[in-house]
C-alpha positions in Angstrom: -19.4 -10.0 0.7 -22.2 -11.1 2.9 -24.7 -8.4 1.7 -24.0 -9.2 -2.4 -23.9 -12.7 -2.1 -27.5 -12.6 0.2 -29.2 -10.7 -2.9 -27.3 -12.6 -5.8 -25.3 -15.8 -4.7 -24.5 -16.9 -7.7 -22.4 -13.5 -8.0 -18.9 -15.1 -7.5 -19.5 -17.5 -10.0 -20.9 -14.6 -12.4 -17.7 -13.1 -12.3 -15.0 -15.8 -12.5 -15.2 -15.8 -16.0 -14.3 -12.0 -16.3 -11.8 -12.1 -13.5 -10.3 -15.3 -15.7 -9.8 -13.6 -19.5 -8.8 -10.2 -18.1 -5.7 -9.1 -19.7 -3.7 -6.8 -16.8 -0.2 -7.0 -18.8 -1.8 -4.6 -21.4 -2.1 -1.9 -18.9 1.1 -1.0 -16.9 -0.4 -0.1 -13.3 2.1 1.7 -10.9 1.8 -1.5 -8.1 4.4 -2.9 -6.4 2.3 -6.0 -7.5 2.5 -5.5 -10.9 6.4 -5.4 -10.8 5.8 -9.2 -8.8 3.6 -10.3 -11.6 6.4 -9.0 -14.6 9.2 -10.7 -12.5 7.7 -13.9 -12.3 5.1 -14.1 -15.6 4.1 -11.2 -17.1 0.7 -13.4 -18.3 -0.2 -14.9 -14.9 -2.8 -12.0 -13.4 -3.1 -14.3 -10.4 0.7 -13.3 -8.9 -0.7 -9.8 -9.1 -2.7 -11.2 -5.7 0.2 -12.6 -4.0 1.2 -9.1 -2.3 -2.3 -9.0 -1.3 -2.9 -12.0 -0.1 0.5 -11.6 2.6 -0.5 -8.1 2.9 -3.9 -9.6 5.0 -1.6 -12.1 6.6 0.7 -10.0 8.0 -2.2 -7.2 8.5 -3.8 -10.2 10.9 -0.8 -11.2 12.4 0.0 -7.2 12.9 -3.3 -6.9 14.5 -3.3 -9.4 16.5 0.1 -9.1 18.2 -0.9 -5.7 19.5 -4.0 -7.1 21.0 -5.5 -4.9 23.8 -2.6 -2.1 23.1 -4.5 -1.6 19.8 -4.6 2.0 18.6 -6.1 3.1 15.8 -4.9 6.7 15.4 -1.3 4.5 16.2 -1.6 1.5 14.0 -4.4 2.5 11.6 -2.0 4.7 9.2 0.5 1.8 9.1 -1.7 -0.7 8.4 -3.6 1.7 5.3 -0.4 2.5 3.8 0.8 -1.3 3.9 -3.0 -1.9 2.1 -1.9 0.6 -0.9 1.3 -0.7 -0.8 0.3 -4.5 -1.7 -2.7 -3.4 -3.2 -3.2 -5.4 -6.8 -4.6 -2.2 -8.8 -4.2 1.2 -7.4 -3.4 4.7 -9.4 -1.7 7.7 -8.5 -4.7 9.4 -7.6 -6.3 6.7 -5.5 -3.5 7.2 -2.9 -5.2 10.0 -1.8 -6.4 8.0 0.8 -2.9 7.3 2.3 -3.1 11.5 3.8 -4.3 10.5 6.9 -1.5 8.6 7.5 1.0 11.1 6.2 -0.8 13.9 8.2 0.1 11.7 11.3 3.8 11.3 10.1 4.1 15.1 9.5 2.7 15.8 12.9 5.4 13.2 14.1 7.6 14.9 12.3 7.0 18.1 13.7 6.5 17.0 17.8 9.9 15.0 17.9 12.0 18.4 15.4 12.4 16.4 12.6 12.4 17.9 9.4 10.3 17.5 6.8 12.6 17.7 3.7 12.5 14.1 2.7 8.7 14.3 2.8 8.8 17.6 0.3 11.4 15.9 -2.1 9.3 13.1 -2.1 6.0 15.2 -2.5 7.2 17.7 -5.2 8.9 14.5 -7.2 5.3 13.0 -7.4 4.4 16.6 -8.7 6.5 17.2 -10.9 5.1 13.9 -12.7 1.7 15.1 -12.6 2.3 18.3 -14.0 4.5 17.2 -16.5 1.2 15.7 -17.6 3.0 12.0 -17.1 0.0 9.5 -17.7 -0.8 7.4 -14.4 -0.4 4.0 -16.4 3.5 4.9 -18.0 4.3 3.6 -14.6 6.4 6.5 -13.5 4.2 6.4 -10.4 5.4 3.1 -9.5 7.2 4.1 -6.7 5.3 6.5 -4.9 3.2 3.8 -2.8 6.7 2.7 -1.3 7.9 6.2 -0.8 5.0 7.7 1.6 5.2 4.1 3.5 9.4 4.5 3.8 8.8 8.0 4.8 6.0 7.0 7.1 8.3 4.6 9.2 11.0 6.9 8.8 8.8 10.2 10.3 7.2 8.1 13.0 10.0 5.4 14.2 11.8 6.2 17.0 15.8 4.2 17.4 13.8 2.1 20.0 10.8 1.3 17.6 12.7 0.4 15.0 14.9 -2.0 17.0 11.5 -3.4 17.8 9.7 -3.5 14.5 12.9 -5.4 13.4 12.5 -8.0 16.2 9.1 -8.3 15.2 9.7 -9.0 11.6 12.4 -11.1 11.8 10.1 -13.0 14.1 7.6 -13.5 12.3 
């Protein structure tokens, strides 16, 4: 924001007003967000931000419990599939950028013998939809976000790391 605001700084206040009269319950998006903002008001784009906004909590929190032990090729792909996961607008096709971290699960998959069924169930349900010519705002995709991230923790999560990531959780 530091580079926008330095050349315009009157840029936040130049889009309030747009940000304010958008209408997002026109448009079905495939969030997990925009199922929080139907459960609770179905007008009120602000609860669309809510995942968000504890996604970056716990994302900080996340970050800085591991500390030194940080990994990036470890805790990267976690923490980007959590970001799609919350993430206020997304489409099918923007997940794209959650391969990385399912290229990492497969490889998990593959070095500790587990299978990768689930992940091709998964995979050719999503495919189906998009050759059945399914548009991306029907919100048939709607669950695909929590799908790679399941399969994710279920690929890479060991009976020890899971006992763990529990702790953790239920700790925070």
């Amino acid at each position: 924001m530091a580079v926008p605001l330095w050349f315009r700084p009157s840029i936040l206040s130049d889009y309030l007003p747009t940000f304010q009269s958008a209408v997002a319950d026109s448009v079905i998006i495939p969030t997990v967000s925009t199922l929080v903002r139907m459960a609770i008001d179905r007008h009120a784009s602000w609860v669309q931000f809510v995942p968000a906004m504890l996604g970056g909590i716990w994302a900080v929190v996340y970050f800085a419990r591991q500390g030194t032990r940080w990994d990036w090729n470890r805790h990267g792909s976690l923490l980007l599939l959590v970001s799609v996961f919350v993430a206020p607008y997304s489409w099918f096709p923007d997940e794209i950028v959650v391969l990385p971290a399912i290229l990492a699960a497969a490889y998990c998959c593959a070095d500790r013998d587990r299978p990768l069924l689930v992940f091709g169930i998964l995979d050719a349900a999503a495919l189906v939809l998009v050759f059945a010519v399914i548009p991306v705002q029907s919100g048939a995709y709607i669950w695909t976000t929590t799908a790679w991230l399941g399969w994710y923790l279920f690929a890479t999560r060991t009976s020890q790391d899971q006992h763990e990531l529990v702790s953790e959780v239920a700790t925070s």
